[in-house]
RODOFI-438059 format. One record per residue: residue in three letters; z, y, x of N, C-alpha, C in turn. Coordinates in pm, 1 decimal. Each point is the difference from the previous one (the first is absolute). Layout:
<residuo:ALA n.Z:Z n.Y:Y n.X:X ca.Z:Z ca.Y:Y ca.X:X c.Z:Z c.Y:Y c.X:X>;
...
//
This chain:
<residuo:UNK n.Z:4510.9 n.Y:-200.9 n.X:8437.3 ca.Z:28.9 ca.Y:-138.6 ca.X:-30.4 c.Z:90.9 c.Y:-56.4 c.X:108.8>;
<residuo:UNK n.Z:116.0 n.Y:-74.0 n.X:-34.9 ca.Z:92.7 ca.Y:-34.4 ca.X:70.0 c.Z:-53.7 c.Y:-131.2 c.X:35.2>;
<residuo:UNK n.Z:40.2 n.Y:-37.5 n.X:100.3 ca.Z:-22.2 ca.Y:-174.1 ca.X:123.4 c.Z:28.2 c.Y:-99.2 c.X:-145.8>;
<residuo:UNK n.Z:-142.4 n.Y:-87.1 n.X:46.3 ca.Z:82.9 ca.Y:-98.6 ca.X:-153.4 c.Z:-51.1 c.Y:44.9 c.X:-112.3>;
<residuo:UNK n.Z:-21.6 n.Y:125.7 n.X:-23.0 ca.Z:-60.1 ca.Y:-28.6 ca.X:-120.5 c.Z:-143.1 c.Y:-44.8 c.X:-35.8>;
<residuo:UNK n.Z:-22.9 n.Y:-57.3 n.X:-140.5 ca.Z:-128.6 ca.Y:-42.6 ca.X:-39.1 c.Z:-94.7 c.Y:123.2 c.X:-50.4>;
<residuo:UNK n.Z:-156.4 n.Y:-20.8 n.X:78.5 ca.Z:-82.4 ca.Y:56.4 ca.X:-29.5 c.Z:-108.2 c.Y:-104.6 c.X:-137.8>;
<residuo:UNK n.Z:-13.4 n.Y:149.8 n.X:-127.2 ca.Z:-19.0 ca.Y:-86.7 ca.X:-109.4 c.Z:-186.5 c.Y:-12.5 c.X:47.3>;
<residuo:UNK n.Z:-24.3 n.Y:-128.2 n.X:-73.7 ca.Z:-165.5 ca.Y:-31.5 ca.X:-2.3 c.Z:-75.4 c.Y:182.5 c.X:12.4>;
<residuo:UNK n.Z:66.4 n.Y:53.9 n.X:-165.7 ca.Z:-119.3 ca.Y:125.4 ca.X:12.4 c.Z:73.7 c.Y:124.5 c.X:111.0>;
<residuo:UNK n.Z:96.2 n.Y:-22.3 n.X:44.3 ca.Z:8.6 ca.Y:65.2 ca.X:108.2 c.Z:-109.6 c.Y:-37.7 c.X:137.0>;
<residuo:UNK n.Z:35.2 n.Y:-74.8 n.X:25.7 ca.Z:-82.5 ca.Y:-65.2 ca.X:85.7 c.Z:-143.0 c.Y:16.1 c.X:5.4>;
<residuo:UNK n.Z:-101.7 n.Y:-28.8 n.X:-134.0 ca.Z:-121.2 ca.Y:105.7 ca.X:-52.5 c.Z:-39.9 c.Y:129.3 c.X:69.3>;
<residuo:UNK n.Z:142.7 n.Y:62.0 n.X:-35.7 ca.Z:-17.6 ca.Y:116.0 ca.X:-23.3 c.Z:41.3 c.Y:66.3 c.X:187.1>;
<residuo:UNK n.Z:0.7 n.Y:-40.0 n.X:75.5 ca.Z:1.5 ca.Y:32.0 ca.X:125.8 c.Z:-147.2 c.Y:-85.1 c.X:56.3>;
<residuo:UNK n.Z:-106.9 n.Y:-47.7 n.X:-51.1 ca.Z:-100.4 ca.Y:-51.8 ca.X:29.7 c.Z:-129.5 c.Y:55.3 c.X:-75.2>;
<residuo:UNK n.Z:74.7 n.Y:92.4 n.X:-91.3 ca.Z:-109.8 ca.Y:59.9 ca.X:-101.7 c.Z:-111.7 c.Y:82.0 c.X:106.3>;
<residuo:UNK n.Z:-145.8 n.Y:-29.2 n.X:-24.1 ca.Z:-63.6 ca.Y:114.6 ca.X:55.7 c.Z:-72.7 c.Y:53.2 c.X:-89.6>;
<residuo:UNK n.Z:-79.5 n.Y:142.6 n.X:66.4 ca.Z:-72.5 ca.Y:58.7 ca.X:-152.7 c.Z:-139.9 c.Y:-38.6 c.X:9.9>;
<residuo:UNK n.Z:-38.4 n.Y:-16.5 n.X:-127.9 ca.Z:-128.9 ca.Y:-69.9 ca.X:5.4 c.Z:-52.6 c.Y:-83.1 c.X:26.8>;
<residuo:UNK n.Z:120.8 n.Y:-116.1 n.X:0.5 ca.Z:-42.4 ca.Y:-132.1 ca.X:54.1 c.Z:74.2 c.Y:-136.7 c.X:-112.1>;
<residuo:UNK n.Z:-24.1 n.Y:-110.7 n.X:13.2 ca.Z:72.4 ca.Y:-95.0 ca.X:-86.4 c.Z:35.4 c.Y:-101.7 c.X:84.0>;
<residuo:UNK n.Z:98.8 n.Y:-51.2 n.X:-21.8 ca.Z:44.4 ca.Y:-130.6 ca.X:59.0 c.Z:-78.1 c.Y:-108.3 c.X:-89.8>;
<residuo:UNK n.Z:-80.0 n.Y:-118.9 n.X:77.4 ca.Z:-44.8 ca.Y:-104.3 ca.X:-134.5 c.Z:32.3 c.Y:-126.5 c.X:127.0>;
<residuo:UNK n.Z:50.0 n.Y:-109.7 n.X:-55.2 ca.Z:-16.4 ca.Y:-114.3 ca.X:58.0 c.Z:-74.2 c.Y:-96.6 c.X:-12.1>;
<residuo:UNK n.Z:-90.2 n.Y:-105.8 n.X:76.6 ca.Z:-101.4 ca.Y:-47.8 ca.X:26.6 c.Z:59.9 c.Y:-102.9 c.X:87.8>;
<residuo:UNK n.Z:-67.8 n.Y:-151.9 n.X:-51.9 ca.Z:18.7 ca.Y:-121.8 ca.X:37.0 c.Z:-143.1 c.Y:-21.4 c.X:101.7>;
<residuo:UNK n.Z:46.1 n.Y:-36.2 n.X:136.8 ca.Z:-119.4 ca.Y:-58.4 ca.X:61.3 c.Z:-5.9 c.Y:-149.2 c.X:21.1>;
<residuo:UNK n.Z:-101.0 n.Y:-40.6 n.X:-28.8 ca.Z:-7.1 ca.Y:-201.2 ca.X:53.5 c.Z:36.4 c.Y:43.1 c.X:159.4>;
<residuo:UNK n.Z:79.6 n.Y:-74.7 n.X:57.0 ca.Z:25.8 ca.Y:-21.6 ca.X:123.5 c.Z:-90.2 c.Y:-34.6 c.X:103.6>;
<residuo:UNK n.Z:-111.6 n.Y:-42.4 n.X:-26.6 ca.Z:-111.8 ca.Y:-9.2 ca.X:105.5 c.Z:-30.5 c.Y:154.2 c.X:-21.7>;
<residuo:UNK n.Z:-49.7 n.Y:53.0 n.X:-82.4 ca.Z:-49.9 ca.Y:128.2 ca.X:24.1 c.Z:66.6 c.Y:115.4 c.X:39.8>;
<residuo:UNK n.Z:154.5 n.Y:-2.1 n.X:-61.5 ca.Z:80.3 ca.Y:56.6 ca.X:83.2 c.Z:53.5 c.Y:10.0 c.X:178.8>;
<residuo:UNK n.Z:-37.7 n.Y:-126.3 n.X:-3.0 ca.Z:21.4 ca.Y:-46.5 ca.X:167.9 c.Z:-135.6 c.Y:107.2 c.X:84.8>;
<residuo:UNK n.Z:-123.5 n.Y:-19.8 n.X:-70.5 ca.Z:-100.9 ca.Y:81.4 ca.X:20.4 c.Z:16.9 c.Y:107.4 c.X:21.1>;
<residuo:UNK n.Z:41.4 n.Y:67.3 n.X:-84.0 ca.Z:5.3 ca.Y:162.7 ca.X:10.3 c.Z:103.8 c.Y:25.4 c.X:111.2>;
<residuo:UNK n.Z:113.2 n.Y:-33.1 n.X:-28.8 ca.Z:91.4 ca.Y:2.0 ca.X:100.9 c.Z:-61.2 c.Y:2.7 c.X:153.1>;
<residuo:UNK n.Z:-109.3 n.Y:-116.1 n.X:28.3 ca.Z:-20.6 ca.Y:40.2 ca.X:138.9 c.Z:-122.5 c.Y:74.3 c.X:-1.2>;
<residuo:UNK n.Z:-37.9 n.Y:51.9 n.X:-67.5 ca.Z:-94.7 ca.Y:104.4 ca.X:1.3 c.Z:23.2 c.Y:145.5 c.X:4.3>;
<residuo:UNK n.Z:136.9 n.Y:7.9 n.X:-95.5 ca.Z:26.5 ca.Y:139.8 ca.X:15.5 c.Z:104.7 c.Y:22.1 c.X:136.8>;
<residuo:UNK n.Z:65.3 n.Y:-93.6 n.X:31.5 ca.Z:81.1 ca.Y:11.5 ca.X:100.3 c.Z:144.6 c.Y:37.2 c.X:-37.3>;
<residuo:UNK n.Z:58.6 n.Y:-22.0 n.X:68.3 ca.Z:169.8 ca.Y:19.5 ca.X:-42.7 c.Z:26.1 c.Y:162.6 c.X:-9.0>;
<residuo:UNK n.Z:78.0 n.Y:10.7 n.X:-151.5 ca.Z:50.4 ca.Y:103.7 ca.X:-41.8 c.Z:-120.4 c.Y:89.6 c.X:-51.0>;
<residuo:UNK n.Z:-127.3 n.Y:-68.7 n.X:-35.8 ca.Z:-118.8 ca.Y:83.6 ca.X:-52.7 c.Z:-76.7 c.Y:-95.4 c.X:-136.8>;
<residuo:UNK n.Z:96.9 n.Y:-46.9 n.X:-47.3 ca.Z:-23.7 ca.Y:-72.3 ca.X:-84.7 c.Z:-31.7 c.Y:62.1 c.X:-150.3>;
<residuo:UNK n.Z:74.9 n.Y:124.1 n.X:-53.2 ca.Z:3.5 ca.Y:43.8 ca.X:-108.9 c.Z:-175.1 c.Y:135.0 c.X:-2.1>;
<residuo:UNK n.Z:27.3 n.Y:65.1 n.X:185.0 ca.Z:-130.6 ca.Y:53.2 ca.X:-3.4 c.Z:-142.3 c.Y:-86.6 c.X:-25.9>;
<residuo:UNK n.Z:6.1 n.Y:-129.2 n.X:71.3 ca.Z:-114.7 ca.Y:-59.3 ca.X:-4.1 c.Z:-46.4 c.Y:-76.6 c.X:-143.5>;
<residuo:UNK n.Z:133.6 n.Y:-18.0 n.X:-74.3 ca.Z:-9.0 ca.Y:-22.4 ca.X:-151.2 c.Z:-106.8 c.Y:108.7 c.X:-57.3>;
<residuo:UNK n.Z:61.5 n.Y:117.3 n.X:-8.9 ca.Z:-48.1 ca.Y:127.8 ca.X:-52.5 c.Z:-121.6 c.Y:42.5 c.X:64.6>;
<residuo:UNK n.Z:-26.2 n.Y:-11.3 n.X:113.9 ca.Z:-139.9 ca.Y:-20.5 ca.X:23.9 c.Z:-105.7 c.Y:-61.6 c.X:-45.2>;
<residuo:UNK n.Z:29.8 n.Y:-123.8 n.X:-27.6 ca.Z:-80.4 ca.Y:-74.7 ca.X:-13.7 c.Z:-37.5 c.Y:-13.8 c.X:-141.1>;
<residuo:UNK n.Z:104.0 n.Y:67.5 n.X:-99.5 ca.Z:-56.4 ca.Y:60.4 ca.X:-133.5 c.Z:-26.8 c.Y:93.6 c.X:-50.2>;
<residuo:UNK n.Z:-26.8 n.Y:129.3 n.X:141.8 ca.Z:-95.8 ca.Y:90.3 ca.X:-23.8 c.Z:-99.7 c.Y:-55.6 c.X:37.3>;
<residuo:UNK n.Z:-35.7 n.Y:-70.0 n.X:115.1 ca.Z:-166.4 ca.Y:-32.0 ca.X:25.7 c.Z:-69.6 c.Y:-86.6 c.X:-140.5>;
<residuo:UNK n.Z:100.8 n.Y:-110.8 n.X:-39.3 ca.Z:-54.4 ca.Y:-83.1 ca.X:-147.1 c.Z:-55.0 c.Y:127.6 c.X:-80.5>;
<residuo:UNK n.Z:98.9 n.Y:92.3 n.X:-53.9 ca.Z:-64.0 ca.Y:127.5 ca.X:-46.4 c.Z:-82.1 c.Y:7.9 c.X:15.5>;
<residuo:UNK n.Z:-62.6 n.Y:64.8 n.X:123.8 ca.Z:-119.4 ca.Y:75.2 ca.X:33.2 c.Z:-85.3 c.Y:-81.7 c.X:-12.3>;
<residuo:UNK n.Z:7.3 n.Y:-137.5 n.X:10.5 ca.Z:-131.2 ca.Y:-73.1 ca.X:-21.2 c.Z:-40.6 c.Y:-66.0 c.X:-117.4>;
<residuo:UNK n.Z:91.5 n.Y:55.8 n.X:-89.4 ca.Z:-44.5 ca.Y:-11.4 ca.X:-178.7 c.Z:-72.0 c.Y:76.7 c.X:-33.6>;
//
């Protein structure tokens, strides 16, 4: 790809694809988001997400 050129949407996808996993997006209320944020600590935000809905799991 030459300088300048446009990268298309499903290109873009498709250098983010992983296996066995899904991209889904999720709205947080801003108080609770502010929460997690200082709980999980900077740049541990997506682990402490995913944590915290295996433990909900386990306690169903």
């Amino acid at each position: 790809m030459a300088a300048g050129d446009w990268i298309t949407a499903q290109e873009k996808e498709t250098n983010f694809d992983r296996t066995k996993s899904t991209m889904k997006n999720i709205r947080f209320e801003d108080e609770l988001l502010e929460q997690i944020e200082k709980a999980a600590g900077k740049g541990n935000f997506n682990k402490w997400v995913k944590e915290a809905c295996r433990l909900r799991l386990l306690s169903e």
